[in-house]
C-alpha positions, 0 to 999 in steps of 0.5 A: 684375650689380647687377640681376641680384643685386637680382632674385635677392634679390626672388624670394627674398623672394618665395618662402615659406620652407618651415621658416617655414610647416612652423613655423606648421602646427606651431604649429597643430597643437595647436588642431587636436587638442583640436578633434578629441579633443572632437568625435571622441565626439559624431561617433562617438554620432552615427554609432552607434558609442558608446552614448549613454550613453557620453558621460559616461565620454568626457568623463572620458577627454578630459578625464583626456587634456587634464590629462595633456598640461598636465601633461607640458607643464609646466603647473601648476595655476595656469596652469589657472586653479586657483589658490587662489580668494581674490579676492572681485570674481571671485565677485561678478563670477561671481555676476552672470553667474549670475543674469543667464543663469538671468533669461534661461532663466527668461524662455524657459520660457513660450515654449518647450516643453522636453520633456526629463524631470529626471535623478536628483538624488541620483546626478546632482547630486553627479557633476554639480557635483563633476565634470562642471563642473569637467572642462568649465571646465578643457577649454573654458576654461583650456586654450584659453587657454593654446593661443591665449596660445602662438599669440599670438591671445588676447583674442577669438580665445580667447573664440570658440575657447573657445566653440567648445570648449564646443559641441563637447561637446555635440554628442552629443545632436544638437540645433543649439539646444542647440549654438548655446545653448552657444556662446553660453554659452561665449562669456560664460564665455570673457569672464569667463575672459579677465578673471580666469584663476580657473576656480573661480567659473565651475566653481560658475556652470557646475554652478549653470547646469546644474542650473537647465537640467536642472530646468527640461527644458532639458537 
């Protein structure tokens, strides 16, 4: 009778619990939509389905759609990362980042060729730095992270889902370099992210960044 019942106790142990592993596909599920919410317009310019020009508006809708979730969630605006920017070691932390990644692009002109044409500055440059930047580091950086802290995997699980974020939006223009270029760009904001939780220097690093990509035909 005693290993009859000692038996029945080991299968039960060994027999997943449904709920348990209904739970943690739950738990997944959000990490999974923010992947496909920023994919799905990329896939949809790339199979002809949206305009190129699209991209630009789908970028605000994802990212109107992300900020409302948070906000319904009960996420404040410091839980964003966007808190009052008063720590001066963030700056000067974000400001080295900075120069070290326009010394590396800078480095890459006389090798390679980039035949991409600068934009309009007076249009682009505004939208780019006031708007662009911010939705970017706000999608791929701070709600990342507050995805992963909710699993339980931040650290580096968060820096490569960050970055994998970040190279999902840009997957509209179609260009494996471009994409490898960005995850690795991501990966170094993620660091930085992970450190200080303040989103606001890495906004100002990020439209720094870009606006020295698009002058240079990088982007």
């Amino acid at each position: 009778m005693g290993s009859m019942t000692t038996l029945r106790q080991a299968e039960t142990a060994a027999t997943p619990q449904p709920a348990a592993a209904i739970d943690a596909r739950w738990k997944l599920a959000p990490l999974a939509g923010m992947t496909l919410l920023l994919a799905l317009p990329g896939i949809a310019i790339q199979a002809g389905l949206l305009p190129f020009g699209a991209r630009v508006y789908a970028l605000l809708i994802v990212s109107a759609i992300c900020f409302a979730i948070c906000r319904w969630a009960g996420f404040g605006l410091t839980d964003l990362g966007l808190g009052k920017p008063h720590r001066l070691q963030h700056w000067i932390g974000s400001l080295a980042i900075t120069a070290a990644i326009a010394a590396v692009m800078l480095l890459q002109t006389p090798i390679f060729t980039f035949d991409s044409k600068p934009p309009a500055w007076l249009s682009f440059a505004p939208f780019y730095v006031l708007v662009s930047s911010p939705c970017q580091e706000v999608v791929c950086r701070s709600i990342p992270k507050l995805l992963t802290d909710r699993l339980q995997r931040g650290g580096w699980a968060y820096v490569v889902y960050s970055a994998a974020m970040f190279s999902l939006i840009h997957l509209c223009y179609g260009d494996p370099a471009l994409l490898l270029n960005t995850f690795l760009l991501g990966v170094v904001w993620g660091i930085a992210y992970w450190r200080m939780l303040n989103v606001w220097p890495l906004i100002v690093s990020h439209a720094a960044i870009g606006i020295l990509a698009f002058s240079l035909g990088m982007a």
